[in-house]
N, CA, C and O of each residue as an XYZ file, in Angstrom:
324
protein
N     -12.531    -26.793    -20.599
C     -13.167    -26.328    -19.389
C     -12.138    -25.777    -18.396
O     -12.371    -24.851    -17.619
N     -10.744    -26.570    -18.517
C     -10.024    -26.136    -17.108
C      -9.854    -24.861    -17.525
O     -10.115    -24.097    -16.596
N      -9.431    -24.116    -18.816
C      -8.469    -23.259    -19.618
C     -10.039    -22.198    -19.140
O      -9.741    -21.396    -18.255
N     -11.056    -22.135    -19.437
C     -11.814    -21.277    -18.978
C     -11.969    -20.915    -17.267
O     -12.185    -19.804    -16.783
N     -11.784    -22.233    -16.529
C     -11.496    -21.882    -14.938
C     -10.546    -21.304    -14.686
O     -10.573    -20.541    -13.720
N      -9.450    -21.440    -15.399
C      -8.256    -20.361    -15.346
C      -8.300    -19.187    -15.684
O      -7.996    -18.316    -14.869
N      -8.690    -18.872    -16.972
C      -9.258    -17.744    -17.373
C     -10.325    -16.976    -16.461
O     -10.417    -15.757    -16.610
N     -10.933    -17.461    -15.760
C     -11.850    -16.461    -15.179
C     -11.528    -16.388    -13.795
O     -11.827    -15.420    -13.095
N     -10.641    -17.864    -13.201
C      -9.653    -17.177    -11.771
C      -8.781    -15.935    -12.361
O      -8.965    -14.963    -11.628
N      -8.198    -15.734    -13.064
C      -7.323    -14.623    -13.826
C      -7.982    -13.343    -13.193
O      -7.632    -12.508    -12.360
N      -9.459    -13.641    -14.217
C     -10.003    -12.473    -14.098
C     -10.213    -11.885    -12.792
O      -9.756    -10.809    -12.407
N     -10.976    -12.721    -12.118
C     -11.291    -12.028    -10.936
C     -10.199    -11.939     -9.893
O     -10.553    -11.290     -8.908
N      -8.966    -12.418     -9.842
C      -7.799    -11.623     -9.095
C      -7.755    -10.500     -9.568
O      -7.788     -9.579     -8.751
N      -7.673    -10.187    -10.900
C      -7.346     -8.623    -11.489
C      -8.444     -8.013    -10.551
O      -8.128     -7.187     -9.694
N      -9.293     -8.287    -10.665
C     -10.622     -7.312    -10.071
C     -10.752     -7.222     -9.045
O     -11.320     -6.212     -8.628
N     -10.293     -8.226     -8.126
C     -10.158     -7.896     -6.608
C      -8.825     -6.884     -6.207
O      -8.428     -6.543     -5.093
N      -8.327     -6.563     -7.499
C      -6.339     -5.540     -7.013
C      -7.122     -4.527     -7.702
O      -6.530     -3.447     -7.682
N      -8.042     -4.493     -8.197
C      -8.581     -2.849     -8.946
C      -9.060     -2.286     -8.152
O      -9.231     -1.117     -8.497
N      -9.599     -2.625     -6.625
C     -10.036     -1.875     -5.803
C      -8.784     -0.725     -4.994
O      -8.965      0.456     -4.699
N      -8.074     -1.200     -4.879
C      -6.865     -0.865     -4.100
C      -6.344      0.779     -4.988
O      -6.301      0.855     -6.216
N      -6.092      1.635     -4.305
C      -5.283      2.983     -5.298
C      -4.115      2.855     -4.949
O      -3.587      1.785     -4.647
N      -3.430      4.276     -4.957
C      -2.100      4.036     -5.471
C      -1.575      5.417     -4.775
O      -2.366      6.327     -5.023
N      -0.651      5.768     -4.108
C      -0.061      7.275     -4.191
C       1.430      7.389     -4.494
O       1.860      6.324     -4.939
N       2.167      8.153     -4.414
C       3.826      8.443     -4.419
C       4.128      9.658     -3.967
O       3.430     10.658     -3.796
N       5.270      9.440     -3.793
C       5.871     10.375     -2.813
C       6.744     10.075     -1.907
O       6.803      8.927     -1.467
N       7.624     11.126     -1.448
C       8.486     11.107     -0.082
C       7.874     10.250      1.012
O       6.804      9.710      0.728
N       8.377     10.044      2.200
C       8.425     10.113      3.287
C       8.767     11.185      4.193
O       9.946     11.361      4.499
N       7.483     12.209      4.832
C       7.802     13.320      5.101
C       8.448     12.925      6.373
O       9.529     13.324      6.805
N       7.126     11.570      7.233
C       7.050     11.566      8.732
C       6.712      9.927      9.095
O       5.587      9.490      8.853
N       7.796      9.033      9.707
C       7.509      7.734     10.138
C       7.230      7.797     11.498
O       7.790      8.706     12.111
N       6.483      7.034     12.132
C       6.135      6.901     13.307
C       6.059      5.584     13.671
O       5.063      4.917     13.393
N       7.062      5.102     14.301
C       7.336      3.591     14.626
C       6.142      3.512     15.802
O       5.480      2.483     15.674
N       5.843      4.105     16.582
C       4.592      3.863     17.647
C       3.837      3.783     17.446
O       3.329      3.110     18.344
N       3.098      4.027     16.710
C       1.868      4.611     15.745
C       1.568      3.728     14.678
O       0.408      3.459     14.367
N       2.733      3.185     14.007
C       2.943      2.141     12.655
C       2.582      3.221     11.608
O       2.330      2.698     10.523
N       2.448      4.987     11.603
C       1.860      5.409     10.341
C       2.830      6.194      9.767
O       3.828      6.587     10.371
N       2.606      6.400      8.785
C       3.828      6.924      7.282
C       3.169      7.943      6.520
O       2.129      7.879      5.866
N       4.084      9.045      6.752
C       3.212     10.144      6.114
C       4.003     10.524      4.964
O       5.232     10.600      4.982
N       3.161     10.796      3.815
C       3.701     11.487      2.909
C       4.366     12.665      2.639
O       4.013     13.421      3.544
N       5.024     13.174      2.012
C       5.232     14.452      1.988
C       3.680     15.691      1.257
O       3.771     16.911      1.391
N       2.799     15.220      0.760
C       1.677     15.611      0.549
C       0.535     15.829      1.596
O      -0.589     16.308      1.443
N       1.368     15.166      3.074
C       0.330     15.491      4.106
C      -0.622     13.872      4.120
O      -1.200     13.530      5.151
N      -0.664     13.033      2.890
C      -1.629     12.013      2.879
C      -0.996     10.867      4.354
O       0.221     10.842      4.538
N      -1.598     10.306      4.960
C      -1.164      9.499      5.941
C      -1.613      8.265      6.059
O      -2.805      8.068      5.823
N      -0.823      7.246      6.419
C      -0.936      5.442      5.843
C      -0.898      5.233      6.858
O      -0.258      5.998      7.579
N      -1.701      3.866      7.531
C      -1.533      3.080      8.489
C      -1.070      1.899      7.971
O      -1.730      1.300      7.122
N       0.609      1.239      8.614
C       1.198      0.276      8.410
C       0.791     -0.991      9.282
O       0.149     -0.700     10.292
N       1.112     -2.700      9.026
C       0.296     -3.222      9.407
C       1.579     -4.033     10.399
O       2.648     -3.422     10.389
N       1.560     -4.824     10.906
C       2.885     -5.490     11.576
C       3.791     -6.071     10.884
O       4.877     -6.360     11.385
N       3.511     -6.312      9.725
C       3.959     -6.915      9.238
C       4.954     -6.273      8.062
O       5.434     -6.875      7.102
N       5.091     -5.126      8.360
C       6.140     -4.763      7.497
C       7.245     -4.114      9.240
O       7.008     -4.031     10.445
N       8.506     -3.793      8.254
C       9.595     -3.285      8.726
C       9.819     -2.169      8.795
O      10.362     -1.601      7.847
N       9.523     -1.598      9.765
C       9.666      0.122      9.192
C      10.943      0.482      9.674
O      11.130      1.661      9.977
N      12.025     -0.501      9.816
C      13.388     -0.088      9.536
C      13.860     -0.263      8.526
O      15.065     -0.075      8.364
N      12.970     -0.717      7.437
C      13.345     -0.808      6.123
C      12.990      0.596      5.469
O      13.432      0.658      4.322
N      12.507      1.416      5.761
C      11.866      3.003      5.646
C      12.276      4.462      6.020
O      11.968      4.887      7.133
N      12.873      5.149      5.245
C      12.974      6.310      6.097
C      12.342      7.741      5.335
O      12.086      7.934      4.147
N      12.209      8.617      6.487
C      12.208     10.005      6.038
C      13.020     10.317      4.455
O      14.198      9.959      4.453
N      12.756     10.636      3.779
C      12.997     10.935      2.496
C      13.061     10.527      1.274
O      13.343     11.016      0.180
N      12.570      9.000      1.907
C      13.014      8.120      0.928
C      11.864      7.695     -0.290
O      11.215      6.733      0.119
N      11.480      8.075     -1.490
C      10.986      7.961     -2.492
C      10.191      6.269     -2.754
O      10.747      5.172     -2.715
N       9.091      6.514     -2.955
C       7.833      5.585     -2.491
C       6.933      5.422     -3.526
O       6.736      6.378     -4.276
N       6.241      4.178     -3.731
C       5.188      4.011     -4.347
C       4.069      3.145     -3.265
O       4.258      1.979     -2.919
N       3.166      3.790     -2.934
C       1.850      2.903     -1.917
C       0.819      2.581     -2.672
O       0.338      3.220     -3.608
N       0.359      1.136     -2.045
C      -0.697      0.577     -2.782
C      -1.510      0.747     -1.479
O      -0.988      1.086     -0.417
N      -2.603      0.531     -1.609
C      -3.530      1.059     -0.143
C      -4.546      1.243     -0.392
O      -4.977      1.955     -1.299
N      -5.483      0.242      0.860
C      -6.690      0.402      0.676
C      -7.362      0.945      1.613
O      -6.753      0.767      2.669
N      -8.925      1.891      1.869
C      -9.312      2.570      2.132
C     -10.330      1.767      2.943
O     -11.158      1.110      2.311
N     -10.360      1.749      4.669
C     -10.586      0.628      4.993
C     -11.240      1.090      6.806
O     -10.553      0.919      7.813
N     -12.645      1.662      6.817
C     -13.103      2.154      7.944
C     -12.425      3.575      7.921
O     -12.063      3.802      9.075
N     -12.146      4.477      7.213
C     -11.772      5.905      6.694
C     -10.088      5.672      7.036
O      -9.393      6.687      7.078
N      -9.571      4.596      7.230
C      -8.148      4.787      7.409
C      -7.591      4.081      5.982
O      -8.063      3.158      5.318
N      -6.264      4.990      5.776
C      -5.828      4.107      4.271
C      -4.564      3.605      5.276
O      -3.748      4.137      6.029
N      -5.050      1.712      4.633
C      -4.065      0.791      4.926
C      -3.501      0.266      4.109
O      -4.065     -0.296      3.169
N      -1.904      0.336      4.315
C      -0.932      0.062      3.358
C      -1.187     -1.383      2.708
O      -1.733     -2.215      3.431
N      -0.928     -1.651      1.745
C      -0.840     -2.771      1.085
C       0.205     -3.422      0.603
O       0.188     -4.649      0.508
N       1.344     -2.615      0.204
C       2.189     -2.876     -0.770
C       3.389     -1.519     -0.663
O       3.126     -0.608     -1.448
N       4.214     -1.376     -0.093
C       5.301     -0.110     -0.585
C       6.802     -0.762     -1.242
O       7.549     -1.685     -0.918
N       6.779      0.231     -2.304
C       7.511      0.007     -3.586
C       8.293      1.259     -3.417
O       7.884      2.420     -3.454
N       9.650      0.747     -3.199
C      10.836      2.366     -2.806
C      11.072      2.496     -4.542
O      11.082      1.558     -5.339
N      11.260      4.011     -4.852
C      11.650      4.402     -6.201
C      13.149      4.200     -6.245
O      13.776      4.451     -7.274
């Protein structure tokens, strides 16, 4: 029984991270006032307090996880290449 409660907590974490997409790309444009991070594709992220955006700069090669959240995409996760 436990080995199946595990098994199906498993599952449904996977399924609650399948909602979330994904983009890459530069850093065209940071905006420390603002908290938002623009891609070089023009796509634009709202960051949350809780990250560092002195850990971030203009040019620097990116992977965003982000969810789509009242029409704003909020960062989830950034992964430097």
């Amino acid at each position: 029984m436990k080995a199946i409660s595990g098994a199906l907590a498993a599952i449904l974490m996977f399924a609650g991270a399948a909602y979330a997409a994904n983009a890459e790309g530069k850093i065209s444009k940071l905006d420390k006032s603002t908290m938002t991070l623009t891609l070089d594709d023009g796509k634009s992220f709202k960051l949350s307090e809780e990250f560092n955006v002195e850990d971030y700069a203009e040019g620097m090669s990116v992977m965003i996880s982000y969810d789509k959240i009242n029409g704003d995409n909020i960062v989830l996760q950034i992964i430097p290449d």
